[in-house]
C-alpha positions in Angstrom: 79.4 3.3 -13.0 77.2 0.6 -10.7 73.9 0.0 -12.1 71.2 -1.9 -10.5 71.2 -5.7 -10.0 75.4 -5.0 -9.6 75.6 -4.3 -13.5 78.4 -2.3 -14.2 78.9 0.4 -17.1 82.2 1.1 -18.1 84.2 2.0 -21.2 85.1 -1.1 -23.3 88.2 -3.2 -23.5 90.0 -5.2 -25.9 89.2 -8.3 -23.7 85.1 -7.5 -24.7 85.9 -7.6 -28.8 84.3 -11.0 -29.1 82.0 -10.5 -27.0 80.4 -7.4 -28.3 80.5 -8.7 -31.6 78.7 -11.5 -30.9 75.9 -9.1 -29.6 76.4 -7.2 -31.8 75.4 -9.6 -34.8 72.5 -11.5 -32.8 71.1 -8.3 -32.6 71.5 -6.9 -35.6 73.8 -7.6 -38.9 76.7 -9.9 -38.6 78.6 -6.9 -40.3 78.2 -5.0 -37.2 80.5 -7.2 -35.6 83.2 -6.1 -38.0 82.1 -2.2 -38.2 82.7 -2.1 -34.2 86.1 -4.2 -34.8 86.7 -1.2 -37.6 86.1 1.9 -34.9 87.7 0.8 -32.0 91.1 -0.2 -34.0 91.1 3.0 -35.6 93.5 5.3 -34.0 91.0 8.1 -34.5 88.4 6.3 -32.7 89.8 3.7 -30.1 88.1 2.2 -27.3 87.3 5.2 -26.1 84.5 5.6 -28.2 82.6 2.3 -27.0 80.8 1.8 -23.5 79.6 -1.8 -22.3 77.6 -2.7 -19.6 78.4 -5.8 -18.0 77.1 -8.4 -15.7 80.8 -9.8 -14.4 82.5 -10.9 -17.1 79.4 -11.1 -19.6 79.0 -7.7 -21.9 75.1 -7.5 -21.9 75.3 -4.1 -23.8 76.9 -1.9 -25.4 77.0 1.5 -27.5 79.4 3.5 -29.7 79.9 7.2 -30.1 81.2 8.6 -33.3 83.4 12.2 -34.0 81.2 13.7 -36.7 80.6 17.6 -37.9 77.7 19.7 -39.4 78.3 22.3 -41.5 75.6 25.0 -41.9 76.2 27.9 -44.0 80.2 27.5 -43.6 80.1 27.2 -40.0 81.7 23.9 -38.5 79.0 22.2 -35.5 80.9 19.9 -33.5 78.6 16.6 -33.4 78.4 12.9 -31.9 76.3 10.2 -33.6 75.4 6.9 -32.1 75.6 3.6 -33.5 75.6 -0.4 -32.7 74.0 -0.1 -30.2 72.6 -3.5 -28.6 71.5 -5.3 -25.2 71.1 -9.1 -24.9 67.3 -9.9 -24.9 67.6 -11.1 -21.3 68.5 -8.1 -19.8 66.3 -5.9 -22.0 63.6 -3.1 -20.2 66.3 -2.7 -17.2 67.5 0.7 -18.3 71.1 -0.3 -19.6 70.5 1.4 -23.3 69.3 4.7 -21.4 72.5 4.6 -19.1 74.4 3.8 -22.5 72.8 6.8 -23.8 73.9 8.6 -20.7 77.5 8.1 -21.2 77.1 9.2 -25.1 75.9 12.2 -24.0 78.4 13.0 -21.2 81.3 12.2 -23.4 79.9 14.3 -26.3 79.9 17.2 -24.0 83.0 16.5 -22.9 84.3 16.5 -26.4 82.6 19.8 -27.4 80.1 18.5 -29.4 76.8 20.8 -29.5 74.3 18.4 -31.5 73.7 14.4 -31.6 72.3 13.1 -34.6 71.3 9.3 -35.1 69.9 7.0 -37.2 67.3 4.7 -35.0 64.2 2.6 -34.9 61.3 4.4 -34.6 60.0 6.7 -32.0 62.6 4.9 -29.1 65.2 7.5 -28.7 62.7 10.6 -28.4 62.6 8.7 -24.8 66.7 10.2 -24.5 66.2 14.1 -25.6 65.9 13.4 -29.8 63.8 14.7 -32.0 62.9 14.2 -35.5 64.2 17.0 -37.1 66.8 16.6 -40.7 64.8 15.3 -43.5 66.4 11.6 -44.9 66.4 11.6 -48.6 63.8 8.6 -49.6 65.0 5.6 -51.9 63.0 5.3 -55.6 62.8 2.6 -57.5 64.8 2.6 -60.7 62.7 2.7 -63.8 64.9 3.5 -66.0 68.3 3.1 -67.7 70.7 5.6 -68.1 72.9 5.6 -71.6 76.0 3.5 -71.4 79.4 4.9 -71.8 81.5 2.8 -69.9 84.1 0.0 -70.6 85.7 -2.7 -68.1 89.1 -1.6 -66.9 91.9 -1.5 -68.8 90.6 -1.5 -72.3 88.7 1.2 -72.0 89.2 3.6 -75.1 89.7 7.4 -74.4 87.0 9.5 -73.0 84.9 6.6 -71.7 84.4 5.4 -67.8 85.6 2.9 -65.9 83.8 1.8 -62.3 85.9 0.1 -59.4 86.0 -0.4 -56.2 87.6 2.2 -54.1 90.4 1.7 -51.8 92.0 3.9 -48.9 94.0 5.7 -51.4 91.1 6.7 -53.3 89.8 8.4 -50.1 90.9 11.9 -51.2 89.2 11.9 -54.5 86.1 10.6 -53.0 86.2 13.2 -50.3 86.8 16.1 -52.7 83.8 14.7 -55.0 81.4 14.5 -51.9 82.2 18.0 -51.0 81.8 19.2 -54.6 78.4 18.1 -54.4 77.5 19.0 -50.5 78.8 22.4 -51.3 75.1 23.6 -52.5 73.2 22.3 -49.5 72.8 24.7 -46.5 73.5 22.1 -43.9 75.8 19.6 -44.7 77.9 16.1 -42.8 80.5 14.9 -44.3 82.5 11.8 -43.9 85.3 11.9 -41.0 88.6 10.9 -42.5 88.4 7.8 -39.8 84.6 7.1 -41.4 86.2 7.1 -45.6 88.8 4.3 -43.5 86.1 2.5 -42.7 84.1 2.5 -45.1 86.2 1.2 -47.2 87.0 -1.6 -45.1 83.7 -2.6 -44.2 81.7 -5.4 -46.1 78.3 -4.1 -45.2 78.4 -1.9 -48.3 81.1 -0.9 -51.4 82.6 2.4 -52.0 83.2 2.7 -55.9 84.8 5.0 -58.0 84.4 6.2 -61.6 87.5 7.4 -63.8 87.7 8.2 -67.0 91.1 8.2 -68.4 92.7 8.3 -65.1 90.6 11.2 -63.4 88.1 10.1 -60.9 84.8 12.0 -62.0 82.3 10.4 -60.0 81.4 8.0 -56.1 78.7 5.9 -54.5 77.9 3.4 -52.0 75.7 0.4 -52.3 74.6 -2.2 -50.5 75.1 -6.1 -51.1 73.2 -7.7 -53.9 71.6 -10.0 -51.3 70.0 -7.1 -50.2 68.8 -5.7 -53.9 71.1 -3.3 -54.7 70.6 0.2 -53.7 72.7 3.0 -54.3 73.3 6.4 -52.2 75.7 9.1 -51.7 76.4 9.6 -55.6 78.5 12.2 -56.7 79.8 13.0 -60.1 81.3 16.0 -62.6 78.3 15.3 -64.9 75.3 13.2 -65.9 78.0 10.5 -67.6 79.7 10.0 -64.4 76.5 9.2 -62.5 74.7 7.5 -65.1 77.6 4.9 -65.4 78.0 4.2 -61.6 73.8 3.5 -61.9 74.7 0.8 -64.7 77.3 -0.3 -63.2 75.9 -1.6 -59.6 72.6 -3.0 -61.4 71.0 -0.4 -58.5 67.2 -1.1 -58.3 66.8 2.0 -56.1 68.9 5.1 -55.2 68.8 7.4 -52.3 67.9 11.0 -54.4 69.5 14.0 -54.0 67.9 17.0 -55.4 70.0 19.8 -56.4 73.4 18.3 -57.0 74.5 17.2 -60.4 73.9 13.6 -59.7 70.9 14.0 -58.4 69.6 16.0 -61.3 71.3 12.8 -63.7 69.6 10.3 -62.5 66.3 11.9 -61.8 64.7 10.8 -64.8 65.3 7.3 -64.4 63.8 7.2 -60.4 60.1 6.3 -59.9 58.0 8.1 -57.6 59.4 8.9 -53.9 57.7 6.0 -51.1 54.9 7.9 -49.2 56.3 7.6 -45.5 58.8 10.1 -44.6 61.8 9.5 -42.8 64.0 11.8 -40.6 67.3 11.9 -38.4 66.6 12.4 -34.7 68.7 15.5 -34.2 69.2 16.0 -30.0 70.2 19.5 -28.7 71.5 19.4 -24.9 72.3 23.8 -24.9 70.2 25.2 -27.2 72.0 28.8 -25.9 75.3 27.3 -26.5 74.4 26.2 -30.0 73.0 29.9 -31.1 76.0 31.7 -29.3 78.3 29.1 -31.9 75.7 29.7 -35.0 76.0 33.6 -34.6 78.5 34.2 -37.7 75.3 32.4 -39.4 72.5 34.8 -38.1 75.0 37.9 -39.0 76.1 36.9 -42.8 71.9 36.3 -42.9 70.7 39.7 -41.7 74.1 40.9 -43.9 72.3 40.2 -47.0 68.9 41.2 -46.4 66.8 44.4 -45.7 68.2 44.6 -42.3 72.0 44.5 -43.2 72.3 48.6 -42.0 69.4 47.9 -39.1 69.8 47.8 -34.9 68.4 46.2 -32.7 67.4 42.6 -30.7 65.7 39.8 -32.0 64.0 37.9 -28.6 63.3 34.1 -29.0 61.3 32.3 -26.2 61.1 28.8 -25.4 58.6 29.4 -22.8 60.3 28.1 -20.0 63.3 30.3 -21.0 64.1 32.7 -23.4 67.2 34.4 -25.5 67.9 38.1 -26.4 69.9 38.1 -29.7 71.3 41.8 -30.1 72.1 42.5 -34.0 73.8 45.5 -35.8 74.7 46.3 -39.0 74.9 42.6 -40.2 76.6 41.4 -36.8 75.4 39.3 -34.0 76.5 40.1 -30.3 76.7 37.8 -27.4 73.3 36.1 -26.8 71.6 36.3 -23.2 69.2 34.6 -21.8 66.6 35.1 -19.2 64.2 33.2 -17.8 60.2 32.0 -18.0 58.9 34.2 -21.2 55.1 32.4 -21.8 54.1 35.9 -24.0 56.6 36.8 -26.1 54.7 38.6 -28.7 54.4 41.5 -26.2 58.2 41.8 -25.9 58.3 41.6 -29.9 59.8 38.1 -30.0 58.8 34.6 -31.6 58.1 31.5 -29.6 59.2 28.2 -30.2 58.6 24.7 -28.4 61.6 23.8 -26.1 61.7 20.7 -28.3 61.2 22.4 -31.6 65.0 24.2 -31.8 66.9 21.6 -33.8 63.8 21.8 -36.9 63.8 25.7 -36.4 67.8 25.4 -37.1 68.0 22.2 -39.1 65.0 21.5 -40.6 63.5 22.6 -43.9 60.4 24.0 -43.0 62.3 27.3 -41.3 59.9 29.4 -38.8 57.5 30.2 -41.3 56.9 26.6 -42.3 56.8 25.6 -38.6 54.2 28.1 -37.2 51.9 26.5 -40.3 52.6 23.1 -38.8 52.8 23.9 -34.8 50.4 26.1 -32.7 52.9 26.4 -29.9 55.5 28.0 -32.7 54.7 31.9 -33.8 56.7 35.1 -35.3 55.5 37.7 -33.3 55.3 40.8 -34.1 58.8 41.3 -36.0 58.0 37.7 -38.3 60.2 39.3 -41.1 63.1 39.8 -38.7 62.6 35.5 -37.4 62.0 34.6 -41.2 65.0 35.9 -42.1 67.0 34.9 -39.3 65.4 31.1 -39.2 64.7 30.5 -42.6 64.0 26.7 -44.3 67.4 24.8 -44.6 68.5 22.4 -47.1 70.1 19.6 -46.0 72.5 16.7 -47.0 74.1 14.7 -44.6 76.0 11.4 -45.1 76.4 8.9 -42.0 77.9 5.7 -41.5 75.4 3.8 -42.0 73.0 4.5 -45.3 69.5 5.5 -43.6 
């Protein structure tokens, strides 16, 4: 693709490696440079995955799609995230990270994907279609320390735990362990097989594992010490498991998770939660494509509530457009749509902000929290119908890169 000033945009090559990671670390971490190196080696991944723009021979950009999938209420969500991306400061406010964005987009669709969710400075990429939406789980200080009951490896006596390092054959455990514990959230991300590779690999944080007499019963991820040690994406069995991963790194603050049996382990030794809040911009490109997906989600819903045996159509407008959602007996038929819908209470249906559809679906505030927080977002008539169909969703979402 030609871009002004005879810039061209193009997928990337092996002949860019250098390059891009040299951009890559001026502008950011000089681990980027090896997590791109990671990606585009991986056969899951490839070069595929990475545009550049270019000014003849010099890369002046650059951006990276990832594979990655949601999970809400059992459902698999297709989804692209984007990551290292980065534009040499002579060439920044010329467009190239909005054409970069571009060809994310068109290659996510492409590739099926229905949702993008990123990690990203503030406020920028709500210029590009995001919106804050998924709730990031804040960092506490530790205050605390847990009860030892672990041993260096190799003389450990029975029944206590060992912490190590992880390696690629460890990838299994750790993947069953994450899932044990995303298993209770309504909305869930879990590593790709390609991301366990790389994280792994990568030096900008350590994967470890906990065993105890041979079993692995617990995972995390922390950053350098350079950085003050802080600790995320714990899972364990039980409270021993998490507490001796926490002893272990030396963590001075952990990513919490509510509701998961590490999460409940080591809240006694977190401080309070910072006061800013943080979220994952969440983008939506077919909001109708994404509901006609989620439908096995809306039926098993209205399946176990008051309106399991009822008939009827549940109308949602966006104002500029709307859908019809026709339900019976616990089952969602093919969705319609239609077109400018400004009064939807006098059809019986709910209005919702075009840009509010990723919190109604993702975020955990549900349609009832939202119309508290949004004038243009209301029930209508039938708000125990929308409550139940959109209700607040718990989320836990693990990404490449600890937010």
């Amino acid at each position: 693709m030609t871009l002004p000033d005879g810039l061209v945009l193009r997928t990337a090559e092996p002949r860019d490696l250098d390059q891009i990671g040299a951009l890559l670390a001026d502008r950011g971490e000089p681990e980027d440079a090896v997590d791109h190196r990671l990606v585009v080696d991986d056969p899951d991944a490839g070069w595929e995955a990475c545009a550049v723009v270019v000014d003849g021979d010099r890369v002046v950009s650059t951006a990276t799609l990832l594979d990655e999938t949601l999970v809400l209420s059992g459902v698999e969500v297709p989804a692209g995230q984007v990551e290292l991306v980065a534009t040499d400061r002579d060439y920044e406010g010329r467009g190239l990270v909005r054409a970069l964005m571009g060809w994310a987009h068109e290659r996510s669709a492409a590739r099926g994907q229905l949702v993008n969710v990123m990690l990203g400075i503030p406020y920028f990429y709500r210029l590009f279609g995001y919106t804050y939406a998924i709730p990031i789980a804040p960092a506490r200080p530790v205050v605390g320390t847990p009860p030892a009951n672990t041993a260096p490896a190799n003389t450990a006596p029975a029944g206590s735990d060992t912490v190590r390092e992880a390696t690629v054959d460890d990838i299994p455990a750790m993947a069953r362990l994450q899932d044990a514990e995303q298993s209770r959230a309504d909305l869930r991300m879990p590593h790709s097989t390609a991301l366990w590779r790389w994280l792994v690999a990568r030096d900008g944080s350590t994967q470890w594992l906990v065993e105890r007499d041979g079993d692995p019963v617990g995972t995390g991820r922390s950053t350098p010490p350079d950085e003050g040690v802080r600790l995320c994406e714990v899972a364990a069995v039980d409270a021993a498991a998490a507490h001796a991963l926490l002893a272990h790194t030396g963590a001075t603050s952990v990513n919490e998770r509510p509701g998961t049996v590490a999460g409940d382990a080591l809240e006694p030794f977190l401080g309070p939660a910072p006061d800013d809040a943080n979220s994952y911009y969440v983008r939506i490109a077919d909001p109708v494509a994404l509901l006609e997906h989620l439908r096995p989600v809306f039926g098993r819903r209205l399946a176990e509530s008051s309106f399991a045996d009822a008939e009827g159509e549940a109308v949602v407008s966006f104002y500029r457009s709307h859908v019809r959602m026709p339900f019976k007996c616990g089952e969602v038929g093919p969705i319609t749509t239609g077109g400018t819908m400004q009064a939807p209470g006098a059809a019986g249906g709910a209005g919702v902000a075009p840009d509010m559809p990723a919190s109604l679906l993702f975020g955990p505030h549900g349609l009832r929290g939202l119309t508290a927080r949004c004038p243009d977002v209301y029930p209508g008539p039938n708000a125990e119908l929308m409550h139940t169909l959109f209700p607040p969703v718990r989320s836990d979402l693990i990404t490449f890169y600890m937010p």
